[in-house]
VOBA-1610 file (N, C-alpha, C; in pm, whole numbers, padded with zeros to 5 digits, always signed):
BEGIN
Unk+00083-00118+00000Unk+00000+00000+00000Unk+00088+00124+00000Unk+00038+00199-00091Unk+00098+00354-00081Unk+00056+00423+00033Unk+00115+00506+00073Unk+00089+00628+00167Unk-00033+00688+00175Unk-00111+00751+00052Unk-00196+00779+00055Unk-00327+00680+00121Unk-00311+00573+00053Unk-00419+00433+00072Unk-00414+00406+00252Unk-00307+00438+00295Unk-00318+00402+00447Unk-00340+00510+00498Unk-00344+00645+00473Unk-00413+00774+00553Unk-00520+00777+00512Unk-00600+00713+00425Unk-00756+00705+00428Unk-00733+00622+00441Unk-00733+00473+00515Unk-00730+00357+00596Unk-00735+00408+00713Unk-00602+00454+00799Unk-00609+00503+00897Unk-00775+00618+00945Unk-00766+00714+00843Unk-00868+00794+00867Unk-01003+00751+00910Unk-01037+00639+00826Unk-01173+00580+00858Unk-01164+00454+00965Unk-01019+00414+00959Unk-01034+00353+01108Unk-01076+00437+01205Unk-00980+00536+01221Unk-01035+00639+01374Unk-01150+00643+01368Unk-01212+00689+01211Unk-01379+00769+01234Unk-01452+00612+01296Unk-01406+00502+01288Unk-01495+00407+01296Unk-01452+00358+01466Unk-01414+00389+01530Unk-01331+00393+01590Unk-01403+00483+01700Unk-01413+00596+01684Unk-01510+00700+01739Unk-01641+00711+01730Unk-01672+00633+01618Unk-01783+00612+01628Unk-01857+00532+01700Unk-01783+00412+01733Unk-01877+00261+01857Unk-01859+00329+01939Unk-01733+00416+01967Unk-01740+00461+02130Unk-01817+00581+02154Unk-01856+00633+02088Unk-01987+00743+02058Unk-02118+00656+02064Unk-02173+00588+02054Unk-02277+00509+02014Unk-02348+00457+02144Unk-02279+00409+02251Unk-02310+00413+02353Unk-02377+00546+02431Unk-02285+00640+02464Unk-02320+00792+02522Unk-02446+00835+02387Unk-02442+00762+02284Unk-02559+00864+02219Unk-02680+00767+02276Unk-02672+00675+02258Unk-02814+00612+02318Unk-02810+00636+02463Unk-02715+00659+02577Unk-02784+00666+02710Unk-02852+00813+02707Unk-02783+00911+02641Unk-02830+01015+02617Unk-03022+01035+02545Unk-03029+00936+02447Unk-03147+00941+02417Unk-03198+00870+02543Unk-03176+00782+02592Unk-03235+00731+02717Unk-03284+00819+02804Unk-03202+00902+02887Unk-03227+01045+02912Unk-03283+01128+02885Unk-03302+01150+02766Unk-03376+01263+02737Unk-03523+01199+02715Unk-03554+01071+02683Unk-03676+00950+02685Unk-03722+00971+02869Unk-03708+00949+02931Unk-03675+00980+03040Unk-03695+01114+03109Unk-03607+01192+03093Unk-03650+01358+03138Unk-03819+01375+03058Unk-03844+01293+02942Unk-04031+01360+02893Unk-04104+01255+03003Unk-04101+01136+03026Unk-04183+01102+03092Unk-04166+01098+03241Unk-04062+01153+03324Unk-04038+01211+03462Unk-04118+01391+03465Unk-04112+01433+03368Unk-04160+01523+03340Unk-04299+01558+03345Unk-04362+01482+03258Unk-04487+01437+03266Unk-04559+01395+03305Unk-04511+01328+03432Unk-04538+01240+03535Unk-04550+01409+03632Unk-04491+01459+03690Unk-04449+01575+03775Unk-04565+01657+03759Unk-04599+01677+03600Unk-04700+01746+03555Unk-04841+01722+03609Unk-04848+01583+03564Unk-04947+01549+03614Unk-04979+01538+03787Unk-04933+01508+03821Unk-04902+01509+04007Unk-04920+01630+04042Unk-04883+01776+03981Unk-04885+01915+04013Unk-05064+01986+03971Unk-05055+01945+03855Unk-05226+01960+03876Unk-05291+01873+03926Unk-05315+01744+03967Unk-05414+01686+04077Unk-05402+01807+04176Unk-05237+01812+04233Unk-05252+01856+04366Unk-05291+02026+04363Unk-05254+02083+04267Unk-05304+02222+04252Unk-05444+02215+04208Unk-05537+02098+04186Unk-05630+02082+04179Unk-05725+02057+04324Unk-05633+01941+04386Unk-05693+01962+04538Unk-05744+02025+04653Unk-05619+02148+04583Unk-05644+02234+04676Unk-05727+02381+04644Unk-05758+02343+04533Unk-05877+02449+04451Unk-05829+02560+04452Unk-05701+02554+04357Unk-05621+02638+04344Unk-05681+02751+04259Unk-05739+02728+04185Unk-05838+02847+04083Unk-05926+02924+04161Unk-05946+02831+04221Unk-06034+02936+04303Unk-05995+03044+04417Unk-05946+03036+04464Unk-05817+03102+04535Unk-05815+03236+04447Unk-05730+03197+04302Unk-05658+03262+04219Unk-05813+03353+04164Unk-05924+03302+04182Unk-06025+03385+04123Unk-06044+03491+04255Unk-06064+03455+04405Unk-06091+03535+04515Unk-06005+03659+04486Unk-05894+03622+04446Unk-05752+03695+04496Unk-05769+03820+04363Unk-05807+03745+04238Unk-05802+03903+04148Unk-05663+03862+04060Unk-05651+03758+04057Unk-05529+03677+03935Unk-05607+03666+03815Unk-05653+03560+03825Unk-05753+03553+03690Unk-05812+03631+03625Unk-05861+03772+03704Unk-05884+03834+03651Unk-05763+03929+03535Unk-05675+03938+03624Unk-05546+03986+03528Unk-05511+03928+03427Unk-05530+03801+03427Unk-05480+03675+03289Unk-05591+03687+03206Unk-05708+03717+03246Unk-05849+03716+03185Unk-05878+03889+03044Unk-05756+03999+03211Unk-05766+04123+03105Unk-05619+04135+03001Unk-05504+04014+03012Unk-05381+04033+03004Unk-05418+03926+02810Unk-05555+03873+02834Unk-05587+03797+02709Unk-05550+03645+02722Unk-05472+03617+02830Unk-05447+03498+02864Unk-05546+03363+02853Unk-05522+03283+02777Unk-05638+03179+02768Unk-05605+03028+02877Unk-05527+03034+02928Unk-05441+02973+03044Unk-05529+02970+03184Unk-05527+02882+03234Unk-05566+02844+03393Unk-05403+02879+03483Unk-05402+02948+03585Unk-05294+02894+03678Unk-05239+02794+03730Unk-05340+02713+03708Unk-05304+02543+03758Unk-05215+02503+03662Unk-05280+02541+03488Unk-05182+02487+03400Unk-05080+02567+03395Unk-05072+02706+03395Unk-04932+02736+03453Unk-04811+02693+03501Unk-04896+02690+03603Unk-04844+02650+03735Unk-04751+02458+03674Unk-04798+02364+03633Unk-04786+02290+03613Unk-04705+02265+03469Unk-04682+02423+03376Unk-04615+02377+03299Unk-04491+02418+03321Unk-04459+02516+03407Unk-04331+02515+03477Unk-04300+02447+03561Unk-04333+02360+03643Unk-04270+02240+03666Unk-04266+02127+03583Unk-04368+02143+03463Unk-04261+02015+03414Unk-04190+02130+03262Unk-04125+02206+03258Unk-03998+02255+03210Unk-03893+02280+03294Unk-03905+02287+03427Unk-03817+02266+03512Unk-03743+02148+03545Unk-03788+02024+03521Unk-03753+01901+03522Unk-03711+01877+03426Unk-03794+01871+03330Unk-03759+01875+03192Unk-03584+01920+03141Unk-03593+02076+03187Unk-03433+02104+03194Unk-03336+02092+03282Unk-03359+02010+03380Unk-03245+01959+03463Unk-03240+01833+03374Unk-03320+01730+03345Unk-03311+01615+03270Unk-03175+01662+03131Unk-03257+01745+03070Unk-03146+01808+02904Unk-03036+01864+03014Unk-02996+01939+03110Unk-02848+01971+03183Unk-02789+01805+03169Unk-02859+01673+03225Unk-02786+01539+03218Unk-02791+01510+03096Unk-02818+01513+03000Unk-02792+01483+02865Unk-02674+01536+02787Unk-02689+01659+02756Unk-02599+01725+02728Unk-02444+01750+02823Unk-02451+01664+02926Unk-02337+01662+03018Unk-02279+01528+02950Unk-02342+01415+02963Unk-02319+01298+02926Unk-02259+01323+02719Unk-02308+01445+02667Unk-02269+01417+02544Unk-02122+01484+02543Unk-02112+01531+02636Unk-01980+01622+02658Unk-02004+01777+02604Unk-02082+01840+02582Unk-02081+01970+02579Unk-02057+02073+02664Unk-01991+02056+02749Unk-01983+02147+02840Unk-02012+02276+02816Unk-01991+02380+02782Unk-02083+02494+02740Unk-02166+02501+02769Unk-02278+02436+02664Unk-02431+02436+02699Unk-02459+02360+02806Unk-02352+02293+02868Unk-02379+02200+02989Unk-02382+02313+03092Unk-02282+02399+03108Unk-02282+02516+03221Unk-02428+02605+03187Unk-02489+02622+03066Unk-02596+02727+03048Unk-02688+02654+03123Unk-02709+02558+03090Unk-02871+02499+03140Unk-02832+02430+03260Unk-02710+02453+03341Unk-02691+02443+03492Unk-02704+02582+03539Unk-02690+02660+03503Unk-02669+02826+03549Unk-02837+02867+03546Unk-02884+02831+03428Unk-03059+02852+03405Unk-03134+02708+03542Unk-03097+02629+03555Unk-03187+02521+03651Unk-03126+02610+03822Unk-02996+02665+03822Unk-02968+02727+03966Unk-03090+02853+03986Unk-03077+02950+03841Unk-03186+03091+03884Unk-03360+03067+03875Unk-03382+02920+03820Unk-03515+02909+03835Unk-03554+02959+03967Unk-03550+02906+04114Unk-03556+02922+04222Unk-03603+03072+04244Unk-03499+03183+04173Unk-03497+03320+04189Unk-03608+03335+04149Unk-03624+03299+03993Unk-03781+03357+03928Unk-03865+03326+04014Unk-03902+03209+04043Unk-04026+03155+04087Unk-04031+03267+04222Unk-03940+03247+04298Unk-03947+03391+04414Unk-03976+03499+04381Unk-03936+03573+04257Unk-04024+03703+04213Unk-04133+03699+04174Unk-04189+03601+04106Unk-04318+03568+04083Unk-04417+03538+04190Unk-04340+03452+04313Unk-04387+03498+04515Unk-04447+03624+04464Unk-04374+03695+04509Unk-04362+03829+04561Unk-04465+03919+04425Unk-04430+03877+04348Unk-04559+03953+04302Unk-04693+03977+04289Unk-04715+03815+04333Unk-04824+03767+04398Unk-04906+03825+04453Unk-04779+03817+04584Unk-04807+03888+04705Unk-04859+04036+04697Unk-04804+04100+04574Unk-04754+04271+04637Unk-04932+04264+04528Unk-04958+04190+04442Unk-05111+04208+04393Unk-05201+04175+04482Unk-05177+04073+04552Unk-05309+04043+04697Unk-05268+04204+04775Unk-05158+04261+04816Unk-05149+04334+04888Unk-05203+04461+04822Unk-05188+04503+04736Unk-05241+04607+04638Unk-05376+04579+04628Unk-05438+04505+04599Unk-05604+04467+04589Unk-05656+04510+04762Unk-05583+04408+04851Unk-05648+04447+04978Unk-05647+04594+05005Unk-05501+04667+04934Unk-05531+04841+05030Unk-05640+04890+04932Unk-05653+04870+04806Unk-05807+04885+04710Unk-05898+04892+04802Unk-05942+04749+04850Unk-06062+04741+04913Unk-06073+04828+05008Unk-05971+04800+05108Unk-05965+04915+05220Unk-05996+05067+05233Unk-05905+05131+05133Unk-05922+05291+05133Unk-06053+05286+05030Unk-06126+05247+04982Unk-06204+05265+04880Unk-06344+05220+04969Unk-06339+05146+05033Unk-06484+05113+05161Unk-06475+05173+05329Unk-06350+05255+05345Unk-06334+05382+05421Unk-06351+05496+05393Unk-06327+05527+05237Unk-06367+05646+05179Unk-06506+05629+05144Unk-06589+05538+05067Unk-06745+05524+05098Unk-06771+05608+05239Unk-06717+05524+05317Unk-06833+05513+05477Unk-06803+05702+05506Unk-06699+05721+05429Unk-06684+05882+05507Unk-06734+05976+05396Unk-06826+05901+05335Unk-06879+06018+05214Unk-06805+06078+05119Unk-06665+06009+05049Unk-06552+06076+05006Unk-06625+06079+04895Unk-06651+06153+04735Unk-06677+06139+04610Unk-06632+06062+04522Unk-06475+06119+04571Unk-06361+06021+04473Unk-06281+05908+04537Unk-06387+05819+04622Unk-06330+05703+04672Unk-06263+05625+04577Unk-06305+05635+04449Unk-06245+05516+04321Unk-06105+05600+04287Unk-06072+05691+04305Unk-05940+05771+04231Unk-05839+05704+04354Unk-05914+05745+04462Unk-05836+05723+04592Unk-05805+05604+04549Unk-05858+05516+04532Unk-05870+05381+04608Unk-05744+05279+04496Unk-05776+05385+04390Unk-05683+05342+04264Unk-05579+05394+04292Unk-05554+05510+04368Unk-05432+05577+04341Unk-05345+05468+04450Unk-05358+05440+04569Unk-05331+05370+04686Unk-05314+05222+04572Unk-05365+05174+04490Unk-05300+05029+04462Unk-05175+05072+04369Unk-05196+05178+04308Unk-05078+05208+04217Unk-04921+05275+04251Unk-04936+05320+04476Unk-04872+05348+04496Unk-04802+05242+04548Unk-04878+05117+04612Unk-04815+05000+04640Unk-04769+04963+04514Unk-04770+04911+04425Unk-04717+04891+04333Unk-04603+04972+04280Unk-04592+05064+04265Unk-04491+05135+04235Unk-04386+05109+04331Unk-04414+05066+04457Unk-04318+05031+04556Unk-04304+04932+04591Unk-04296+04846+04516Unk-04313+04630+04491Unk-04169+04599+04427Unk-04068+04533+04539Unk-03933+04572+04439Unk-03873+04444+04532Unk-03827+04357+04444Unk-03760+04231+04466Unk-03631+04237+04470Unk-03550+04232+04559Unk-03433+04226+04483Unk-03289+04142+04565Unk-03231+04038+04442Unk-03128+03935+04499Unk-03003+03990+04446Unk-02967+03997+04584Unk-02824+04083+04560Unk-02731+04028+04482Unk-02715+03880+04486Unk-02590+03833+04439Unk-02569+03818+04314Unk-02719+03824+04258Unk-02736+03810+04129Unk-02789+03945+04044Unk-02816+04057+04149Unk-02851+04176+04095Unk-02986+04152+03997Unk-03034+04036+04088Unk-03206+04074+03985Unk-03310+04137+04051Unk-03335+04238+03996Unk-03429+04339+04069Unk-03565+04330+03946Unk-03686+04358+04059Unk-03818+04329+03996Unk-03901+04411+04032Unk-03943+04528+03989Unk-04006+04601+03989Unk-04165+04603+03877Unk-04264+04707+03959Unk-04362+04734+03876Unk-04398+04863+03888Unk-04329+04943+03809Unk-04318+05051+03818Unk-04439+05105+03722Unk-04558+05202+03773Unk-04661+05235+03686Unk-04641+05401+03642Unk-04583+05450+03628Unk-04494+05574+03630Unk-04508+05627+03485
//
């Protein structure tokens, strides 16, 4: 054999070569990611029973949520919400083990860095919650104190007081410098 004939010999040995030992990590990987949909889906389902149990909509209707998703055009329940971020949350810790196992490191650090700040979001999304139950309640409040005292413009009042809580609704994680505001300004 000439020179040439054995560097494409050689060549497609390696590729063949790299390839069985690739072949393994690609199927546990599909395994995994087979796996992250139905751990996923499973989670999903378990999150609405139980956000179902606890008549979670209804809650979310007392509170003046639904109504926001209702004026925001939203065709969405909170339950399903609620339930499709946990199963994309699983979902992408599952693809962080996949893509670790394929060796990408890169995108292996992104979708470890994105599964660490989930935690954060979901806490601003707390808190905003909160600062709308809290904004609705000072509504009710100054707006059925200003009634009882004969005020005219109990509704300006009563609006102006949710828009000042709000304007002063401010999340913020230092280490990561994510600040969350609703500024109506």
């Amino acid at each position: 054999m000439n020179g040439a004939t054995q560097i494409v010999l050689d060549s497609f040995s390696d590729f063949w070569a790299k390839f069985t030992g690739f072949v393994p990590t690609l199927l546990l990987a599909i395994a995994l990611l087979f796996a992250g949909f139905i751990v996923a889906w499973i989670f999903e389902v378990i999150s609405k029973k139980i956000l179902r149990a606890v008549k979670l909509e209804e809650i979310v209707a007392k509170v003046g949520i639904k109504h926001l998703f209702e004026k925001a055009g939203l065709k969405i329940t909170f339950t399903r919400l609620l339930a499709g971020v946990v199963y994309w949350f699983v979902l992408i810790v599952f693809l962080a083990a996949v893509v670790n196992v394929l060796g990408l490191t890169q995108l292996s650090e992104f979708l470890d860095g994105l599964v660490a700040y989930l935690p954060n979001v979901i806490a601003v999304v707390a808190i905003l919650i909160i600062g709308i139950l809290v904004g609705n309640l000072l509504y009710n409040v100054v707006k059925n104190a200003s009634e009882s005292a004969r005020i005219s413009a109990a509704g300006f009042l009563a609006s102006l007081t949710k828009s000042v809580s709000y304007t002063h609704l401010r999340a913020h994680e230092t280490s990561l410098h994510l600040v969350c505001r609703l500024l109506l300004e």
